[in-house]
C-alpha positions as CSV (number, residue, x, y, z in Angstrom):
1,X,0.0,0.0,0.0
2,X,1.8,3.1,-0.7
3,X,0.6,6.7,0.1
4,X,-1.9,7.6,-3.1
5,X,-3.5,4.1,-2.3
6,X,-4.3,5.1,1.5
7,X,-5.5,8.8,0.5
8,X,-7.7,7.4,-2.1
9,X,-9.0,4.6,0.7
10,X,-9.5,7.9,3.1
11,X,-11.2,9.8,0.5
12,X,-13.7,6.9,-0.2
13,X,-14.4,6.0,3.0
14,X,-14.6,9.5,5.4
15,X,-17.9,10.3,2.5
16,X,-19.4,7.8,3.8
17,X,-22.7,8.7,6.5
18,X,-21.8,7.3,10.0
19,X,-17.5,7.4,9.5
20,X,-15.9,9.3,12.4
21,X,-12.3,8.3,11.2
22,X,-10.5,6.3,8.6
23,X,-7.0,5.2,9.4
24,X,-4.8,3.9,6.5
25,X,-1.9,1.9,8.5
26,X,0.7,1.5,5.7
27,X,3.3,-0.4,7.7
28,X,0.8,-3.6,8.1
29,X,-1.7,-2.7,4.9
30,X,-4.8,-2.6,7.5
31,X,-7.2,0.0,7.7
32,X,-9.3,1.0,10.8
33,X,-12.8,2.7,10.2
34,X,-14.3,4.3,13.4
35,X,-18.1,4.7,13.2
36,X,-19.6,7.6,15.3
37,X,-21.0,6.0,18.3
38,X,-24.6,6.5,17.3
39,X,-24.3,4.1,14.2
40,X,-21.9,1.2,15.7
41,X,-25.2,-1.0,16.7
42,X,-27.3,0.6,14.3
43,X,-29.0,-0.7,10.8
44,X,-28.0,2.1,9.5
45,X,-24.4,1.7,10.0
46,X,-21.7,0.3,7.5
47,X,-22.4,-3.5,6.7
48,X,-19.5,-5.6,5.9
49,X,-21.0,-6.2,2.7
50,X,-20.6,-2.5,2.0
51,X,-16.7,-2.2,3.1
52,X,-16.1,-4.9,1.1
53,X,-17.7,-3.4,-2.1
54,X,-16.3,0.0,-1.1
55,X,-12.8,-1.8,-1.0
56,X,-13.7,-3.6,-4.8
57,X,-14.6,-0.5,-6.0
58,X,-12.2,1.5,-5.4
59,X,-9.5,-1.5,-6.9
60,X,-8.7,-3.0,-3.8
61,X,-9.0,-6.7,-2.1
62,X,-10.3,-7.4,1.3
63,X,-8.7,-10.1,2.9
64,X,-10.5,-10.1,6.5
65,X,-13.3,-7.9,8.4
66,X,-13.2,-7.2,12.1
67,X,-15.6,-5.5,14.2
């Protein structure tokens, strides 16, 4: 992952409704996504299903999910 790649993962993900903070770590290629407390039990929060697609979209492969 080098730095355009985490920008362009910021960019994508800080639009979306509910994202408090995106963190691109480029020494271990994982990214942490803080919800705003309000959404992390929440329907309408981000679904894995839509980080994944978000990640696919954007060019990039998920290899694991954790909440």
């Amino acid at each position: 992952v080098c730095d355009f790649c985490a920008q362009s993962i910021d960019k994508v993900f800080s639009k979306q409704v509910g994202v408090e903070k995106v963190d691109v770590n480029l020494n271990n290629g994982r990214v942490t996504i803080k919800m705003a407390d309000v959404f992390q039990d929440d329907e309408d929060g981000i679904s894995n299903d839509r980080i994944e697609k978000l990640f696919l979209n954007a060019g990039y492969d998920v290899l694991a999910i954790m909440r």
